[in-house]
C-alpha positions as CSV (number, residue, x, y, z in Angstrom):
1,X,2.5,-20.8,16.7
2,X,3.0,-23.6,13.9
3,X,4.0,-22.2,9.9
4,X,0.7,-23.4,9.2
5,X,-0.7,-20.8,10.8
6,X,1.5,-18.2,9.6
7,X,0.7,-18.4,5.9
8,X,-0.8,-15.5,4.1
9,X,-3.5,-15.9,1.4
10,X,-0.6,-16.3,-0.9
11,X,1.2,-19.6,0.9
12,X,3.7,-17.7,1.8
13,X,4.7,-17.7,5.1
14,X,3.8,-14.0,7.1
15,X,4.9,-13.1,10.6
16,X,1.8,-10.7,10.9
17,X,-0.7,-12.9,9.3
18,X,-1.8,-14.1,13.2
19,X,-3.2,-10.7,13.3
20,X,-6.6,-9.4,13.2
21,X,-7.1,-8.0,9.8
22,X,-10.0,-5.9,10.5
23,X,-11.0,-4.1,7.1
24,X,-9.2,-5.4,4.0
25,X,-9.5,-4.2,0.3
26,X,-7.9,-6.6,-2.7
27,X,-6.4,-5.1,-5.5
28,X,-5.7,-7.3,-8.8
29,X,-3.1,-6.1,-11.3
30,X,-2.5,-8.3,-13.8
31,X,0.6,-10.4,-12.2
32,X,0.4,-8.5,-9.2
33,X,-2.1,-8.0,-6.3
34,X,-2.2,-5.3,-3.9
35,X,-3.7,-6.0,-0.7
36,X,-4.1,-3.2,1.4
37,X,-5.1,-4.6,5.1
38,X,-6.0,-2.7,8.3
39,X,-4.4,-4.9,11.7
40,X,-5.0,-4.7,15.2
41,X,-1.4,-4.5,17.5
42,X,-0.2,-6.8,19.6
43,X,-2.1,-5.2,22.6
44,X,-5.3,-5.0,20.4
45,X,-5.8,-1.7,21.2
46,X,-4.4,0.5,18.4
47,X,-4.4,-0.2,14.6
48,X,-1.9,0.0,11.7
49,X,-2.0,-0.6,8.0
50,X,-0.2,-2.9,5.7
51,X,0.3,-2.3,2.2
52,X,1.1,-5.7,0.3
53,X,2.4,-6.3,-3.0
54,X,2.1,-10.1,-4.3
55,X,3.8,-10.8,-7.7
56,X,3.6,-14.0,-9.0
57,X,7.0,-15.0,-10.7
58,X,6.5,-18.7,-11.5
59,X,3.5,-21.3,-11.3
60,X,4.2,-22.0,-7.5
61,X,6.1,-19.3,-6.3
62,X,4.8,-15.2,-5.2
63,X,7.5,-12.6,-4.1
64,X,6.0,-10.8,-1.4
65,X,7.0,-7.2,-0.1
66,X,5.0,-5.1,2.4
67,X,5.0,-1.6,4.1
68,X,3.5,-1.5,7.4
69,X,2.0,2.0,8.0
70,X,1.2,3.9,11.3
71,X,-1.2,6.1,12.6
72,X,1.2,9.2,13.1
73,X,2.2,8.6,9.7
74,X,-1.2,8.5,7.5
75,X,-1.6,12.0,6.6
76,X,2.3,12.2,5.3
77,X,2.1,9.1,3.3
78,X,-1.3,9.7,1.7
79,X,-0.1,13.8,1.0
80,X,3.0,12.7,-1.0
81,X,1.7,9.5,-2.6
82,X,-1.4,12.3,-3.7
83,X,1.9,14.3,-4.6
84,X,3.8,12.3,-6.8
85,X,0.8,10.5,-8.7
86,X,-0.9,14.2,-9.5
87,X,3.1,15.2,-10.9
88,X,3.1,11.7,-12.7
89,X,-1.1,13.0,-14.2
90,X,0.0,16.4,-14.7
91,X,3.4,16.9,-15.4
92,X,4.7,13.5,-17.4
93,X,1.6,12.0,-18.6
94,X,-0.5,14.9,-19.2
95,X,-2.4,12.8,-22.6
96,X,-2.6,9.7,-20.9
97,X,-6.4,8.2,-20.0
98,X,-5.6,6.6,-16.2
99,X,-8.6,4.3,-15.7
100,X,-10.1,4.1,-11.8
101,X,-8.0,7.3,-11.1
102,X,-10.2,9.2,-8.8
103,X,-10.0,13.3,-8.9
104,X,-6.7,14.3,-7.5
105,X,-7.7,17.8,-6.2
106,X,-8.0,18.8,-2.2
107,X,-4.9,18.0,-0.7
108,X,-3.3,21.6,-0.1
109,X,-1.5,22.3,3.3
110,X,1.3,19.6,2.6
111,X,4.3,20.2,4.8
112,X,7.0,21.6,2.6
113,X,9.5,21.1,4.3
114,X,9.7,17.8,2.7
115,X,8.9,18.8,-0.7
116,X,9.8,16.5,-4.1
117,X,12.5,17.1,-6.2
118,X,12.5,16.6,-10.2
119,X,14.8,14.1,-10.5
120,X,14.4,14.0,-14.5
């Protein structure tokens, strides 16, 4: 496989770009774009996802970094990001107005056993 066929959508060379991206969702943020991607594995037969954020930092140049998230791991990621963004709501920005914030209610039977800490 040539670099030319290994550079993501930002011209940046990407090891994992050769997969299949089966379901992708672009997320704009002023410098910064989140891409959140679903891939196929090498055998073709499972799926992961792949969290992307792109931050521009000149004209020509993006600084790319990326979390690759599994199956066995969906419902722990999703509980403590749901977590930490609902303490963030309710606990440090309680008067804040978060635009596109959808309803952070329904998530209950977390696994305490890796609870947060207050750290401030």
């Amino acid at each position: 496989m040539t670099n030319e066929e290994l550079i993501g959508r930002d011209g940046q060379v990407d090891m994992y770009s050769h997969r299949d991206e089966i379901y992708s969702r672009r997320v704009p943020a002023g410098k910064r774009t989140y891409y959140f991607d679903v891939k196929t594995t090498r055998s073709g037969e499972d799926f992961f996802v792949t969290i992307t954020e792109s931050k521009r930092v000149s004209e020509t140049r993006h600084e790319k970094h990326k979390i690759f998230l599994y199956k066995e791991d969906f419902g722990k990621f999703i509980t403590a990001l749901h977590d930490v963004v609902k303490h963030v709501v309710d606990e440090r920005l309680p008067g804040y107005e978060f635009r596109n914030l959808p309803e952070l209610t329904g998530i209950d039977d977390r696994d305490h056993s890796s609870e947060g800490t207050n750290r401030r």
